[in-house]
C-alpha positions as a Markdown table, in Angstrom:
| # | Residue | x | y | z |
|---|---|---|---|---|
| 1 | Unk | 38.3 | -8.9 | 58.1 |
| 2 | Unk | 42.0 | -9.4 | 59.7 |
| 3 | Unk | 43.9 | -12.3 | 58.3 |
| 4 | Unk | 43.2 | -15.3 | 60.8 |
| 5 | Unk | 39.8 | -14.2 | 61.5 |
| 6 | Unk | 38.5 | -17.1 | 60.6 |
| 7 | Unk | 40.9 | -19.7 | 62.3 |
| 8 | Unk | 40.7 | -17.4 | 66.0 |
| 9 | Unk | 36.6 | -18.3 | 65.4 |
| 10 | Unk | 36.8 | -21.8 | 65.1 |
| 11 | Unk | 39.5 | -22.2 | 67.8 |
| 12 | Unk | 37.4 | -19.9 | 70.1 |
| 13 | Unk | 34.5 | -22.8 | 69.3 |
| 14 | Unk | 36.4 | -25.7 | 69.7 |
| 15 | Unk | 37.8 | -23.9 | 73.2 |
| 16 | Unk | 34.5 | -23.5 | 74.3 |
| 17 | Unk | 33.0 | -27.1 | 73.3 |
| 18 | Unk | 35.8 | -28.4 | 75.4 |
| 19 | Unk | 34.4 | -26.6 | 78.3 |
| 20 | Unk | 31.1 | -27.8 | 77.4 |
| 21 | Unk | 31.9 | -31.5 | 77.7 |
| 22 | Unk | 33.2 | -31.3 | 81.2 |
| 23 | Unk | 29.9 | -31.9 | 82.1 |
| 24 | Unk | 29.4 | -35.4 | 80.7 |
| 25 | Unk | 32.1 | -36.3 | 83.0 |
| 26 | Unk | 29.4 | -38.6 | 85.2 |
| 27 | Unk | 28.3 | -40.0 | 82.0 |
| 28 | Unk | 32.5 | -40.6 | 81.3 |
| 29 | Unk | 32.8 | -42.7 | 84.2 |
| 30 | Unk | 29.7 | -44.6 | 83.6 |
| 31 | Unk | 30.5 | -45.5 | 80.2 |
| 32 | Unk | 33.8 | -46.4 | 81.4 |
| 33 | Unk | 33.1 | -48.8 | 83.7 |
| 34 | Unk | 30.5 | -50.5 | 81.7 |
| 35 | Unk | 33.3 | -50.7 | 78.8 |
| 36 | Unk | 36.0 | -52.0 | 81.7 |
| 37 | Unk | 33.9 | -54.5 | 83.0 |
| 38 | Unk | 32.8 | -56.3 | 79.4 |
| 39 | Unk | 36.5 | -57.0 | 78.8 |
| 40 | Unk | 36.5 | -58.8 | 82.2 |
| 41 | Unk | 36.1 | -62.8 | 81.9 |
| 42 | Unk | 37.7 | -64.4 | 78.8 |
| 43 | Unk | 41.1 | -62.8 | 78.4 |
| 44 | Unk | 40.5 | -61.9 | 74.7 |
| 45 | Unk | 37.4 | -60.0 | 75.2 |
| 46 | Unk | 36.9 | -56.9 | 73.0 |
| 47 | Unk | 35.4 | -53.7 | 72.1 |
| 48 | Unk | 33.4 | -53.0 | 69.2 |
| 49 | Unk | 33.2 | -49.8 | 68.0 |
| 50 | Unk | 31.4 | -48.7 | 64.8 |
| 51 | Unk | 30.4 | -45.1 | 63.0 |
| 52 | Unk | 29.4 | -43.9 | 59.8 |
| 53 | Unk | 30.0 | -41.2 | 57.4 |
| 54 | Unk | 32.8 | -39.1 | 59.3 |
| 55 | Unk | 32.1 | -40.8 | 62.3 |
| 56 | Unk | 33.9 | -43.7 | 60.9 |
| 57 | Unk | 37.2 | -41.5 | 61.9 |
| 58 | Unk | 36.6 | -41.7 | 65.6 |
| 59 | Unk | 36.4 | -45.7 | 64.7 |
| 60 | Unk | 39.2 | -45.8 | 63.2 |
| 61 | Unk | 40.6 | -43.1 | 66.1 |
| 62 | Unk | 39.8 | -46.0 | 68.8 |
| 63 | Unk | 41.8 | -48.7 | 67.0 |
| 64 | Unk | 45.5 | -49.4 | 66.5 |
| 65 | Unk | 46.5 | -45.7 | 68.5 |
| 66 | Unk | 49.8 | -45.3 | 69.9 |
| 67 | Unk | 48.0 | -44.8 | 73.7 |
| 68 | Unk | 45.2 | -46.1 | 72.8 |
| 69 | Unk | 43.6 | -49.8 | 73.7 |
| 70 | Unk | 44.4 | -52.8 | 72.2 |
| 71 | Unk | 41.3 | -54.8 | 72.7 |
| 72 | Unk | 38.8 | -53.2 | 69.8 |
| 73 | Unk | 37.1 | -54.5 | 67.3 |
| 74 | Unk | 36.6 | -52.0 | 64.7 |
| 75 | Unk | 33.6 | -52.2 | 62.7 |
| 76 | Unk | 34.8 | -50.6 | 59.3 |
| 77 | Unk | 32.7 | -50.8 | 56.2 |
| 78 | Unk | 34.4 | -48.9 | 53.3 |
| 79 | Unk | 30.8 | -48.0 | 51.8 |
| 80 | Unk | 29.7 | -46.3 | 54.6 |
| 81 | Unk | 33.0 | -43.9 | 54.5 |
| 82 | Unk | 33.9 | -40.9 | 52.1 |
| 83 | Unk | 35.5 | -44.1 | 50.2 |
| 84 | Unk | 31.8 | -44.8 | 49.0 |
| 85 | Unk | 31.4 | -41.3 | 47.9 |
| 86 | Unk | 28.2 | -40.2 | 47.2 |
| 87 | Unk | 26.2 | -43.9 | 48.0 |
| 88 | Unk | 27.6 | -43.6 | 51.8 |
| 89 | Unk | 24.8 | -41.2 | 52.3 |
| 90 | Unk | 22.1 | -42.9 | 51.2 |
| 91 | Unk | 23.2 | -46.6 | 52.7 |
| 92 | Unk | 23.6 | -45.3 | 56.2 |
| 93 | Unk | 19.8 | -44.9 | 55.5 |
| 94 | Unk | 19.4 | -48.2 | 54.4 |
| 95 | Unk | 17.3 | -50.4 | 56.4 |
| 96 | Unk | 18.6 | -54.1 | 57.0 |
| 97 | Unk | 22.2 | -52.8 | 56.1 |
| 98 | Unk | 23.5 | -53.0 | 60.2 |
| 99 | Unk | 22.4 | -56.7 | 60.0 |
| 100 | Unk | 24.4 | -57.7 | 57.6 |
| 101 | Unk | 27.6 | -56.2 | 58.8 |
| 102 | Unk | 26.8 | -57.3 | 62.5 |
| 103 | Unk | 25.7 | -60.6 | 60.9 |
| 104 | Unk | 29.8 | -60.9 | 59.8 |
| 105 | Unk | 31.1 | -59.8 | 63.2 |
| 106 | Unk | 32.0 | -62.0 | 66.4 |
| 107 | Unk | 30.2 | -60.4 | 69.2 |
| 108 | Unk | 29.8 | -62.2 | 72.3 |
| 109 | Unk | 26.9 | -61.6 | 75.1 |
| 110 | Unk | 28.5 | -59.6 | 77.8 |
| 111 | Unk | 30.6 | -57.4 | 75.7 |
| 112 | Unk | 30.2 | -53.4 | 74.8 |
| 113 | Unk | 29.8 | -51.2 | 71.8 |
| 114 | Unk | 30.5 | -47.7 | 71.4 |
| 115 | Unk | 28.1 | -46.1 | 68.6 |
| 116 | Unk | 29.4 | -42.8 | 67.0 |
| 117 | Unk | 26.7 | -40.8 | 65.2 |
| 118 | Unk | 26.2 | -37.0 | 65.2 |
| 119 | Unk | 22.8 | -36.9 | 64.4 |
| 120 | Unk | 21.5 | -40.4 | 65.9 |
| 121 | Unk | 18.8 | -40.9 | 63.3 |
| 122 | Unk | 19.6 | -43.1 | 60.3 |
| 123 | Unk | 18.3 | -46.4 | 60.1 |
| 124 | Unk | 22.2 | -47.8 | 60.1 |
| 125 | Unk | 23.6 | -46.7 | 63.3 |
| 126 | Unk | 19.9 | -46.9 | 64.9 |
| 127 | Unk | 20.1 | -51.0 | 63.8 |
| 128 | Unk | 23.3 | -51.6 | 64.6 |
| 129 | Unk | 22.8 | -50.5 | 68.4 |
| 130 | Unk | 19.1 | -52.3 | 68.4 |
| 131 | Unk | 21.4 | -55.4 | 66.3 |
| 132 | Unk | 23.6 | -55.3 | 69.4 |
| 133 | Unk | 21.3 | -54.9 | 72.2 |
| 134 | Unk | 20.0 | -58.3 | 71.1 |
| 135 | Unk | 23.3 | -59.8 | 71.4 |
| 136 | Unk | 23.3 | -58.5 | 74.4 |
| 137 | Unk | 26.2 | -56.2 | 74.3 |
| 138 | Unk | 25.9 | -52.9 | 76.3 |
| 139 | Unk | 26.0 | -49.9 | 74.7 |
| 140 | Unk | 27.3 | -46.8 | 75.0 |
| 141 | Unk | 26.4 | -43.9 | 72.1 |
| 142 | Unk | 28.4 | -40.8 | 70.9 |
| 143 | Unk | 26.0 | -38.4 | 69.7 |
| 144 | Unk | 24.7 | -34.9 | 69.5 |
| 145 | Unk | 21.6 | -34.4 | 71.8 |
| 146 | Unk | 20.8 | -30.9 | 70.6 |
| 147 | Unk | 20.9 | -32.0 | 66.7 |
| 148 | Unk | 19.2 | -35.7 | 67.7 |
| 149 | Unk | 16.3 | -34.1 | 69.5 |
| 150 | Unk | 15.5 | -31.6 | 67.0 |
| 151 | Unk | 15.4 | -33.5 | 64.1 |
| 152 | Unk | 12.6 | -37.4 | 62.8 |
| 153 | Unk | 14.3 | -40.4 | 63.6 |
| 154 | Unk | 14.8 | -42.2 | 59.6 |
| 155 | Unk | 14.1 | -45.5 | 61.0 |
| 156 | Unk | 10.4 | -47.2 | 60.9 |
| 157 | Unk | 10.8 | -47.9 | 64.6 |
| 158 | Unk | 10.6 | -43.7 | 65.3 |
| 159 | Unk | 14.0 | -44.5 | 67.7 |
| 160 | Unk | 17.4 | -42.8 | 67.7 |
| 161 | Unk | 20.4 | -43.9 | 68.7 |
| 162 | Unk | 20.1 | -41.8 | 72.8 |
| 163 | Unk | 17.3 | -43.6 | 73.2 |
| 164 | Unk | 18.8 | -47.1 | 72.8 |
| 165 | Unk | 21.5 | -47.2 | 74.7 |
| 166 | Unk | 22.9 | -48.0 | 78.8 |
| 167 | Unk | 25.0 | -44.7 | 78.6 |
| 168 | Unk | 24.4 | -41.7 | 76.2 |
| 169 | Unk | 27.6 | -39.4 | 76.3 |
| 170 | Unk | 26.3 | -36.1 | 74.7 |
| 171 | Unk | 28.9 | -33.7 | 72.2 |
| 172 | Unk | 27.0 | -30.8 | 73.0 |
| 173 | Unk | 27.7 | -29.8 | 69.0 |
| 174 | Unk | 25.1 | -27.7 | 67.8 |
| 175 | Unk | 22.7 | -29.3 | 64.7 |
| 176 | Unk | 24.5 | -29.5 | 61.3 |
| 177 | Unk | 28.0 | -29.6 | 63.1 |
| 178 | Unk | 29.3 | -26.9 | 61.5 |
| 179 | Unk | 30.0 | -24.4 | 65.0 |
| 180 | Unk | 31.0 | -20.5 | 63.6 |
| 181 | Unk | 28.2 | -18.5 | 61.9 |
| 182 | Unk | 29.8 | -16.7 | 59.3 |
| 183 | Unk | 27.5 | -13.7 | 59.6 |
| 184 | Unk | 29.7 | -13.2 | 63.0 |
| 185 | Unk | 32.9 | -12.9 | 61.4 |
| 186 | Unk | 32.1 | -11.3 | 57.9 |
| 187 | Unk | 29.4 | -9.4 | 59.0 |
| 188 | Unk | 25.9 | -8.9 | 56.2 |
| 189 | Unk | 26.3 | -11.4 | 53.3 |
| 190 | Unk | 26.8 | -14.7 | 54.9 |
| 191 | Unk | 23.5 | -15.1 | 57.1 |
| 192 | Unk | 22.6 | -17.8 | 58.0 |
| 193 | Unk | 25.9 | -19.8 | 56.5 |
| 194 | Unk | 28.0 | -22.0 | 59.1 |
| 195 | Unk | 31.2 | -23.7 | 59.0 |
| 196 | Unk | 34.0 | -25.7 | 61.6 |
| 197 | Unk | 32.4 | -29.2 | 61.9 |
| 198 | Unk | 32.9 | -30.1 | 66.1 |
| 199 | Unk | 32.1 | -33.8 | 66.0 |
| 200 | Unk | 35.1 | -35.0 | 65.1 |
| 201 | Unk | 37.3 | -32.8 | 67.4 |
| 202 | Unk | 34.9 | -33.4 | 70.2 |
| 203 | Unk | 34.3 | -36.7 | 69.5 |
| 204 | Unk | 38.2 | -37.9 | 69.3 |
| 205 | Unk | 38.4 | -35.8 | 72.9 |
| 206 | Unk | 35.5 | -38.4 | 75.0 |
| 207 | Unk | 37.1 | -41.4 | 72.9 |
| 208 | Unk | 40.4 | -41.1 | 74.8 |
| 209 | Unk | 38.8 | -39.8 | 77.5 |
| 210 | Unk | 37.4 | -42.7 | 78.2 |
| 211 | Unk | 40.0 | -45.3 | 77.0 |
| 212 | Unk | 42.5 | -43.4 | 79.3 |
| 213 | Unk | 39.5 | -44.0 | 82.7 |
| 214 | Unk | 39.5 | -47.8 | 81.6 |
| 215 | Unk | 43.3 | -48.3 | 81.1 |
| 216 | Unk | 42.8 | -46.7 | 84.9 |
| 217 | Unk | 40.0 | -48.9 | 85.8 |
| 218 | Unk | 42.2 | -52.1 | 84.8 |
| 219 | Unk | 45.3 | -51.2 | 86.5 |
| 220 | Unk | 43.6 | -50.5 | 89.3 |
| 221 | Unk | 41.6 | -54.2 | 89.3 |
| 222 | Unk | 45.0 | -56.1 | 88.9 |
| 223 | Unk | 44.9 | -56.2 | 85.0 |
| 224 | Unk | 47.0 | -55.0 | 83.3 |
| 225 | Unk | 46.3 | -51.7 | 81.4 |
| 226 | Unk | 45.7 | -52.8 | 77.7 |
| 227 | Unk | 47.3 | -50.0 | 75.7 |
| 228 | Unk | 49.1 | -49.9 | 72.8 |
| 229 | Unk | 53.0 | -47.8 | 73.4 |
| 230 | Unk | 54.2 | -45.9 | 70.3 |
| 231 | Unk | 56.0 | -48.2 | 67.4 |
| 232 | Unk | 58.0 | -45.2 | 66.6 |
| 233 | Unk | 59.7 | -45.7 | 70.5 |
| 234 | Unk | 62.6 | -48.3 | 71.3 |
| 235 | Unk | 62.2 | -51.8 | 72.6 |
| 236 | Unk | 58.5 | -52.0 | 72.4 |
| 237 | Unk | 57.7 | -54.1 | 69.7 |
| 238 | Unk | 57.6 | -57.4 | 72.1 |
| 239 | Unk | 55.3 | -56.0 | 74.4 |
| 240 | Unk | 52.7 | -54.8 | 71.4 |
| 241 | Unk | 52.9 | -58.0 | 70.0 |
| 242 | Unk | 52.0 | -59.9 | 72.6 |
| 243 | Unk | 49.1 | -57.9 | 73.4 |
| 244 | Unk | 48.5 | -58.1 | 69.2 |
| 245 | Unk | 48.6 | -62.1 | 69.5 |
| 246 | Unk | 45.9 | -62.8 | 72.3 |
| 247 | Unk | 43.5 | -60.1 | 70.5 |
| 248 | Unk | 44.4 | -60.9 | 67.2 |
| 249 | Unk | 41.8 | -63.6 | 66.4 |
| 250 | Unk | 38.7 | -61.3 | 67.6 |
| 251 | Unk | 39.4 | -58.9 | 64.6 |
| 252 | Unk | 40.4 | -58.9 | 60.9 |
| 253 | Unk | 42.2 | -56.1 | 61.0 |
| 254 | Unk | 44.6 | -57.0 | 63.4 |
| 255 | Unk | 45.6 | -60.1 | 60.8 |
């Protein structure tokens, strides 16, 4: 095996999984409008986003970005990161869970929710979008179709997270993430053995995707565009702060 073998795999992967998403693009615009038009109305309307297990980086990818938009509500639990080590696994499978950290959350009927999950089964994620729906917040979910499909919903109800909400935008990553078969670069001795997770990539890729169409989608209804410019850049801290100030009271993490 050459030197860089191994990195000319993965980037070859995450190449082709960017090609692969181009096709969601009708799903992009839907999910973007329906995100757009839950901020219209009050001026401090918001939108909540929430993951688990590494998906709780494209949350925390959605919130606070230089580029990004303002008007998020992260829904962070530090359990239900790699900051609750080895429990995270087992309380994203924890019925009731959702409800409690929905319970503690300001939601308002006519907003949206994006839902990251790879896999789309566990009873968390799968309660948090059923939690919202009867809020009556649209949703729109983040998932793998390939690895949701092929795989038992862990919730009682039998439903995963596709199934549940108003616009599905598939990853296309394969089931168990992981993307370059070892076998293909080492040849006999690694059969079967996979490695280069693609959600996150992927996943960061249709998040900004989509903030960018509905920065686009306000500007073009008169609004305007509700992004957060660089702190690192001169002269922008009044206009960050202003935006910070009317959204400020919608989530704790902006206090």
């Amino acid at each position: 095996m050459h030197p860089g073998t191994g990195i000319e795999a993965y980037l070859s992967r995450v190449r082709r999984a960017h090609q692969e998403i181009e096709c969601e693009r009708p799903s992009l615009v839907q999910a973007a409008r329906l995100l757009a038009d839950s901020l219209e109305g009050e001026p401090d309307r918001v939108i909540h986003v929430f993951g688990t297990g590494h998906s709780h980086l494209l949350v925390e990818e959605a919130f606070w970005r230089a580029g990004g938009l303002v008007p998020v509500n992260p829904i962070l639990d530090p359990n239900l990161t790699a900051f609750g080590g080895s429990r995270a696994s087992a309380l994203e499978r924890l019925e009731g869970y959702a409800e409690v950290l929905l319970s503690g959350e300001e939601v308002r009927e006519g907003e949206a929710m994006v839902i990251f999950s790879n896999s789309g089964i566990n009873a968390v994620p799968v309660e948090m979008a059923l939690g919202a729906r009867e809020r009556g917040l649209g949703i729109v979910a983040i998932t793998s179709l390939a690895h949701s499909r092929s795989v038992e919903s862990r919730h009682p109800s039998g439903r995963k997270l596709f199934e549940l909400a108003d616009v599905t935008i598939d990853t296309h990553v394969p089931p168990g993430d992981a993307a370059v078969e070892l076998s293909g670069v080492l040849g006999d001795g690694a059969d079967g053995l996979r490695a280069g997770p693609l959600s996150t990539v992927v996943g960061a890729a249709l998040l900004n995707a989509l903030a960018v169409e509905v920065a686009c989608l306000r500007a073009a209804s008169g609004a305007e565009p509700p992004v957060f410019v660089s702190q690192n850049l001169p002269g922008v801290e009044e206009r960050n702060e202003t935006l910070l100030d009317r959204y400020r009271p919608r989530s704790r993490f902006y206090r």
